[in-house]
N, C-alpha and C positions, 0 to 999 in steps of 0.2 A: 456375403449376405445376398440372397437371391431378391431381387426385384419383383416379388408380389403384390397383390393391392396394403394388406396391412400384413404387421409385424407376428410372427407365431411367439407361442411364450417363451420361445428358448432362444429367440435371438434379440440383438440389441443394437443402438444405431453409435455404440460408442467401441471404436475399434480399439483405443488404449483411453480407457477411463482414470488413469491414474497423471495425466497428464492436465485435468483440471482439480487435482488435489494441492492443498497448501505445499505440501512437503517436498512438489516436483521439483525435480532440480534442471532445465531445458540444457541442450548441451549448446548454441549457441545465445546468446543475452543482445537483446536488439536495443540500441541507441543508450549501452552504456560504455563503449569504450573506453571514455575520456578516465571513469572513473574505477575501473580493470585500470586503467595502465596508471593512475593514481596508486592503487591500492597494490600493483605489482612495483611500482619506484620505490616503498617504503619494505616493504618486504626483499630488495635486496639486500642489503646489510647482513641478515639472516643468512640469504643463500649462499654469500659469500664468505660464514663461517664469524660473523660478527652479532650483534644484536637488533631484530625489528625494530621501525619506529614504532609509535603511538600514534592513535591519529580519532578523530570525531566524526562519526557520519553520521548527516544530519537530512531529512525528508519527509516529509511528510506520507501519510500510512499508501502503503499501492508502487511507492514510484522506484522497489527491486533492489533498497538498500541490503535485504538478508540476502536474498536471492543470488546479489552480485558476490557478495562476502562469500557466500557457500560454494559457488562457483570455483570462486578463486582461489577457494582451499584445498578443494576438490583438486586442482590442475595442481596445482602444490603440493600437496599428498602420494600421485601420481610421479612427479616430476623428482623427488630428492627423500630423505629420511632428514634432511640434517635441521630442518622445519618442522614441528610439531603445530600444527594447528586446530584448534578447536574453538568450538562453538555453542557459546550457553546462552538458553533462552532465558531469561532473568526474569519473565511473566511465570517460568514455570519452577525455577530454582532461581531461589530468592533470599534463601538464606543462607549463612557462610559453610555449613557443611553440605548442602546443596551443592554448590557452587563447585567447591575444590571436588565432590563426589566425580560430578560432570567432568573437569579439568583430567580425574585421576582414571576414569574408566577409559575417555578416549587418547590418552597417552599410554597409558596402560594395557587396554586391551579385555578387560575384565574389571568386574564391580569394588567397589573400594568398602573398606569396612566403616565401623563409625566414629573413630578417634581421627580426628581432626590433626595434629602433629603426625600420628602416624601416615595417614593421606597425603602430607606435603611432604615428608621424609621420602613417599612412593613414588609421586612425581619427580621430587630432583633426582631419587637412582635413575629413574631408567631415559631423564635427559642428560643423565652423564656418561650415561652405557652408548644412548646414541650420537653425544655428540650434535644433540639437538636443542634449537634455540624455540621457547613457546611461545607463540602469537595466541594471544583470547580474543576471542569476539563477544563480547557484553552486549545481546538484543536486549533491545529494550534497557539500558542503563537505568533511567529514572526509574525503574522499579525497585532499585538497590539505596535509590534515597530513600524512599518511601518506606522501606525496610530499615532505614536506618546502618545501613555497613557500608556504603557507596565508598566512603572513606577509608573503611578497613580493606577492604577486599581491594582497592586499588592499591594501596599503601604497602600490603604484604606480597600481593602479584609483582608489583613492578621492583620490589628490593628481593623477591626470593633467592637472587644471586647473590647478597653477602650472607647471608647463612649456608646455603645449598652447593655452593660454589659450579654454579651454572649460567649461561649464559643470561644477561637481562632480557628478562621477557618485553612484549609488544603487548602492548592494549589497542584494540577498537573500539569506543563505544560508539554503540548505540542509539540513536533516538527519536522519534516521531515528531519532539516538540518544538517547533522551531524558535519558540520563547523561549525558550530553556537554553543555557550555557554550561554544560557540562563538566569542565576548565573550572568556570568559577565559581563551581558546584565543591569543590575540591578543596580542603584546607591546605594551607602553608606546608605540611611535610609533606604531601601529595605531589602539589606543583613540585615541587624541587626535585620530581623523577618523571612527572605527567608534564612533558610537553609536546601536547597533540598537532598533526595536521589536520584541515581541515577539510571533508569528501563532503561535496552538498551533491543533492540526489534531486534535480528540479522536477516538477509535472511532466509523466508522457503529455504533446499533445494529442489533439485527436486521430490526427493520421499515426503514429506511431502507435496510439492505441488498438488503430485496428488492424496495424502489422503486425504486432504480437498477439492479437486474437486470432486473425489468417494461423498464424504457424501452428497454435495450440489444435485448431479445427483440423488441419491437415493433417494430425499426426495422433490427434486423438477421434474424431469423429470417421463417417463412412463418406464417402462424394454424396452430394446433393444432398444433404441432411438441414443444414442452415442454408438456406438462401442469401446470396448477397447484401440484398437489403435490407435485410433480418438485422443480417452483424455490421453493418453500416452504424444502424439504429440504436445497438446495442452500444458501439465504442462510442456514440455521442453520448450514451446519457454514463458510460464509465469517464468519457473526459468532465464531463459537469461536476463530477466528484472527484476526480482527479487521482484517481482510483482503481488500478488497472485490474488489481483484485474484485472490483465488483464487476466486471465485463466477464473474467473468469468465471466468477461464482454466476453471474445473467446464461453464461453459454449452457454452462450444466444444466441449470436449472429447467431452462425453457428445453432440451432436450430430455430429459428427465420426462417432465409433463409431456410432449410428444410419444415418447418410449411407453409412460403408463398407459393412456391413450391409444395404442396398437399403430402407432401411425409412423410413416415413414420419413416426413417432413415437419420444420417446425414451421408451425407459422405465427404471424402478427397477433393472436390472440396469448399464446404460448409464450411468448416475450413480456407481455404485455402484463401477464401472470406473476411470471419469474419476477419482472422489475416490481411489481408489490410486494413478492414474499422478501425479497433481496434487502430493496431500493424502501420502504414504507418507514421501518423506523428514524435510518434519516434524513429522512426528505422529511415527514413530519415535525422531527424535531429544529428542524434546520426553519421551519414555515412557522413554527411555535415562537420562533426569537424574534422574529419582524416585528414590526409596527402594525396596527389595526388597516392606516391607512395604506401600507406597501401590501400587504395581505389581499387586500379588497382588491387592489387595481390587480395582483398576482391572477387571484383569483378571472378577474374580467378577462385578460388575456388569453387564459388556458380555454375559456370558455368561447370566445370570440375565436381563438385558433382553430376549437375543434368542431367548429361549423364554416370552418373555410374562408371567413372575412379578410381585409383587405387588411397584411400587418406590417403596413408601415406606419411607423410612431405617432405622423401627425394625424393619421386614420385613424387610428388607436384613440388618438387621445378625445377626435371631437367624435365618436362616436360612443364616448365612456361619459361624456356631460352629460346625461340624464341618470347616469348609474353613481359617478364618483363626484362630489361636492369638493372638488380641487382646483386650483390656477394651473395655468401651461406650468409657474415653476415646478409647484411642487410635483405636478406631472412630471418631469424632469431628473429631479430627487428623487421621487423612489424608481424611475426605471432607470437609472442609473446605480442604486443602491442594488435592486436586483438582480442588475447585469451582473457589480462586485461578488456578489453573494451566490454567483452561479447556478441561479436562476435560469438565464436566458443570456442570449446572445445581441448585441443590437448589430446585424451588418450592416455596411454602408451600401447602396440602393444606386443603379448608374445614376449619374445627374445628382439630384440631392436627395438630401432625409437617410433615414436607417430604417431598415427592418428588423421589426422584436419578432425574435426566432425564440422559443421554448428550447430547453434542455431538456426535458423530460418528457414522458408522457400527459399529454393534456388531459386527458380524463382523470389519472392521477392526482395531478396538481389540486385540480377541479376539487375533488372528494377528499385531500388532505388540508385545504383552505375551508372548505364548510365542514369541516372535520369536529363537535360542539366541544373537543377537548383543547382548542388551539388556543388555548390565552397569549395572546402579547404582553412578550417581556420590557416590552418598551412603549411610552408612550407615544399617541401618532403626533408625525411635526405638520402643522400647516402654517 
C-alpha cells in the first residue's frame, strides 16, 4: 500500500481482514497452554484406539474456550483419522435433528437427510468404516436445556456404542455460565456415562490482552495503522470486560472508521467511536444495575478524570463533598463496589492511598451515568 497523504477508494489499511472475524481460527493460541494440554490428555484414549473422555469447559464470554477447542480439533483432524471430531454450536442447532444434522455432515462429509434414525445409522457406518472414535463439542450447552433435550442428546451421544457397535463417544460441553453445573444439570441415566473433567478458561489479563491484539494487528492490519497507544487503550477497556472479543471487535471497528474516513491512521477519536458503537450497550446496562448513590459518585469520577484532577481516592473523595452527601464509609463502599464491578481500577500510590483509575472512557462513563434512561435496580445504601 503506497504511503500517500490519504487512502484512494481501492485500497484498504487491512492486509487480512478475516483475521478479525468470529470464525478466525489463529494458528498459534496465547496463554492457553495449560488448557491444549488439558484437552489433548483426555483425547488420548481416542488416539490410542480406545474411547475420549468427557470433560466441562467452563469461562466466561471472550476468554478462547471455542477458539481453543477448534484449534485442537483442527491439529487432530490433521494429525490421525482414527478421531472424528466435531463441533456444534448449540446457539445455532438447538434441536435434536439439528444436532445429529451437524454431527452427520462433518463425519460424513456431505448434508444428511431428515430422518433422524436414518442420520444416526449414517454416523455409526462410516465410524466403523474408519475405525473412528467421536469426540462432540456442545458450544454453548445451556442452550440444549433451554430446548429442553440436554438430556436426550447426552444420553443417546454417549451410549451410541450399544446400539451402533462403535467406539464410546466423548462429550465437551460447553458454557459461558459460571453459575451453572452442567454435571448436575444431567439426570441419573446421564451421570452414569457423563463423567466430565473439568477445563476452566480464567480472564485474559490485561497484558495478555494486548498480546493477542499485537498478533491480530500484525498479521491482519498494514504497519502504522494503530498506534501503540491506541491498542494500549483499547486492551484496557477489553480487560474491564474481560472480554478479548471486544478489543477484537474495538480494532476493526476503529479501523473501519479510519478506512471510511480516507485516512491512513486511527486515532483517539476513532477508538473513542468504536468503544460507543461496541462498548454502549454494556457499559450502559452494567451502569443501569448500580445504585443511585454508586452511579453519582461513578458519574463524578469520569468527570473529575476528564478534566485532569488529582485521582487519588482521598482527593477524590474531599473534593466530591459539595457534590455527593456521603461519609468517608460509604465513600469507601461504593469505590470499592465499583472497582468489583469493573468499573475502575484502584492502584496503590508510592507511600500511601490509591489511585481511582477508570476502565473506560471518561466522557463515555460521563453521558451513560446522565444517560435519563438509567434507573437503579437497587436501592442506594447510606
Amino acid at each position: 500500500m503506497p504511503h500517500t497523504g490519504l487512502l484512494r477508494h481501492d485500497q484498504t489499511l487491512f492486509r487480512d481482514p478475516d483475521v478479525f472475524e468470529p470464525t478466525y481460527l489463529p494458528e498459534h493460541l496465547h496463554h492457553r497452554d495449560a488448557q491444549v494440554q488439558e484437552i489433548a490428555f483426555l483425547l488420548q484414549p481416542a488416539l490410542r484406539g480406545g474411547s475420549a473422555l468427557s470433560a466441562v469447559l467452563r469461562g466466561l464470554p471472550g476468554t478462547g474456550k471455542t477458539t481453543t477447542v477448534r484449534r485442537v480439533f483442527a491439529a487432530i483432524t490433521e494429525e490421525t483419522r482414527r478421531v472424528a471430531p466435531v463441533y456444534v454450536n448449540c446457539r445455532h442447532d438447538h434441536s435434536a435433528l439439528a444436532v445429529y444434522r451437524s454431527i452427520f455432515r462433518q463425519v460424513c462429509g456431505y448434508p444428511a437427510g431428515r430422518h433422524l434414525d436414518e442420520i444416526k445409522q449414517g454416523i455409526a457406518a462410516r465410524l466403523r468404516d474408519r475405525d473412528a472414535a467421536l469426540v462432540i463439542c456442545l458450544d454453548d450447552a445451556d442452550e440444549l436445556i433451554v430446548a429442553g433435550i440436554y438430556n436426550t442428546i447426552l444420553y443417546q451421544i454417549l451410549r451410541l456404542y450399544e446400539k451402533w457397535d462403535v467406539r464410546k463417544a466423548g462429550v465437551f460441553a460447553v458454557t459461558s455460565d459460571l453459575a451453572r453445573n452442567l454435571y448436575a444439570e444431567a439426570d441419573a441415566s446421564v451421570r452414569s456415562v457423563f463423567h466430565p473433567a473439568e477445563v476452566n478458561f480464567p480472564p485474559y489479563t490485561r497484558a495478555e490482552i494486548r498480546e493477542i491484539l499485537a498478533d491480530r494487528v500484525r498479521q491482519g492490519l498494514y504497519p502504522r495503522v494503530l498506534p501503540p497507544p491506541l491498542l494500549d487503550r483499547i486492551a484496557v477497556i477489553a480487560a474491564g470486560e474481560q472480554d478479548v472479543r471486544v478489543g477484537i471487535d474495538l480494532v476493526r471497528a476503529a479501523v473501519l472508521r479510519a478506512e471510511k474516513d480516507g485516512r491512513r491512521r486511527v486515532t483517539h477519536a476513532d477508538v473513542t467511536a468504536a468503544a460507543r458503537t461496541v462498548m454502549a450497550p454494556g457499559l450502559n446496562s452494567r451502569i443501569a444495575a448500580l445504585s443511585a448513590g454508586e452511579r453519582t459518585l461513578l458519574s463524578w469520577i469520569a468527570e473529575r478524570s476528564s478534566e485532569g484532577g488529582d485521582m487519588a481516592s482521598g482527593a477524590v473523595f474531599e473534593a466530591a463533598q459539595g457534590y455527593l452527601a456521603v461519609g468517608k464509609t460509604t465513600y469507601h463502599e461504593h469505590l470499592k463496589r465499583l472497582a468489583e464491578a469493573g468499573f475502575l481500577d484502584l492502584v496503590p500510590r508510592t507511600g500511601r492511598g490509591r489511585e481511582v483509575r477508570l476502565r473506560y472512557d471518561a466522557t463515555e462513563v460521563a453521558a451513560a451515568c446522565r444517560s435519563p434512561d438509567r434507573t437503579p435496580k437497587t436501592p442506594d445504601r447510606v
